[in-house]
C-alpha positions as CSV (number, residue, x, y, z in Angstrom):
1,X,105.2,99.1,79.7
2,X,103.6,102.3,80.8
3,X,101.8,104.0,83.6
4,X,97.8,103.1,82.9
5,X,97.5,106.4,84.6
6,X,99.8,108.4,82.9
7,X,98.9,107.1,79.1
8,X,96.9,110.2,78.4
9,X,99.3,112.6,79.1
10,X,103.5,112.2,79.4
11,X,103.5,108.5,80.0
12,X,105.8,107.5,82.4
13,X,107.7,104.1,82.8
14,X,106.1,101.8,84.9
15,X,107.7,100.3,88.0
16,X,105.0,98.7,89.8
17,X,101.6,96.8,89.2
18,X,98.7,97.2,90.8
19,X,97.6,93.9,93.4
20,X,93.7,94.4,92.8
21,X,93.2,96.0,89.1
22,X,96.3,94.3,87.7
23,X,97.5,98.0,86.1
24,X,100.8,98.8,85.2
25,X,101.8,102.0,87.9
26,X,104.9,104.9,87.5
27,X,106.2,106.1,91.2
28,X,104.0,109.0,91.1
29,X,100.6,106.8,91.2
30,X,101.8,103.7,93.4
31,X,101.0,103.4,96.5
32,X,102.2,100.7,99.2
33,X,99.8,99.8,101.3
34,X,101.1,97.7,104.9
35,X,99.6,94.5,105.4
36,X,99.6,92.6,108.1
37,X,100.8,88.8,107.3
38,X,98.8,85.9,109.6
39,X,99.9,82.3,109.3
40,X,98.1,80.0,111.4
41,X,100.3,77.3,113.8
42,X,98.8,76.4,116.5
43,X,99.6,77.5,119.6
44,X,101.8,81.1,119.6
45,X,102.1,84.1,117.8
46,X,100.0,84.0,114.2
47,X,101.0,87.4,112.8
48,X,104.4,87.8,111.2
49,X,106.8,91.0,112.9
50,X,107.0,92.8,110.0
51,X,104.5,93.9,107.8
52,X,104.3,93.0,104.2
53,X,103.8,95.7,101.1
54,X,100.7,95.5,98.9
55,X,101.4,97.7,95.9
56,X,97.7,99.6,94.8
57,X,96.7,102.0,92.2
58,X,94.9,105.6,93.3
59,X,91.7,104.1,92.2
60,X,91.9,100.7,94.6
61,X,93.2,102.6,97.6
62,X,90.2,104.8,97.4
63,X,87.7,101.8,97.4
64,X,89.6,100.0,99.9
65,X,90.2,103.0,102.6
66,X,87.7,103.1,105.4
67,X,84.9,106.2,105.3
């Protein structure tokens, strides 16, 4: 599969797909975008330590970033 991106010009492998479009993404247009993981239980702490990877395109991460 190839970069969605990249199929007009040197079409690169794809490593990645993207969590909102569904597109198939090289390393060059990925992006990983921190998201923070909250599991309700009661009483205590809700939001996991770490925070888990959401893999988006260059067009989603524009729509999605704050103006």
């Amino acid at each position: 599969m190839n970069c969605y991106d990249c199929a007009t010009s040197d079409a690169s492998a794809a490593v990645a797909i993207c969590r909102n479009c569904g597109a198939a993404l090289c390393d060059r247009h990925a992006w990983a975008a921190p998201q923070t993981v909250v599991r309700v239980q009661g009483v205590g702490q809700s939001t996991m330590p770490e925070p888990a990877r959401r893999i988006v395109c260059t067009v989603c991460r524009g729509a999605t970033q704050p103006v």
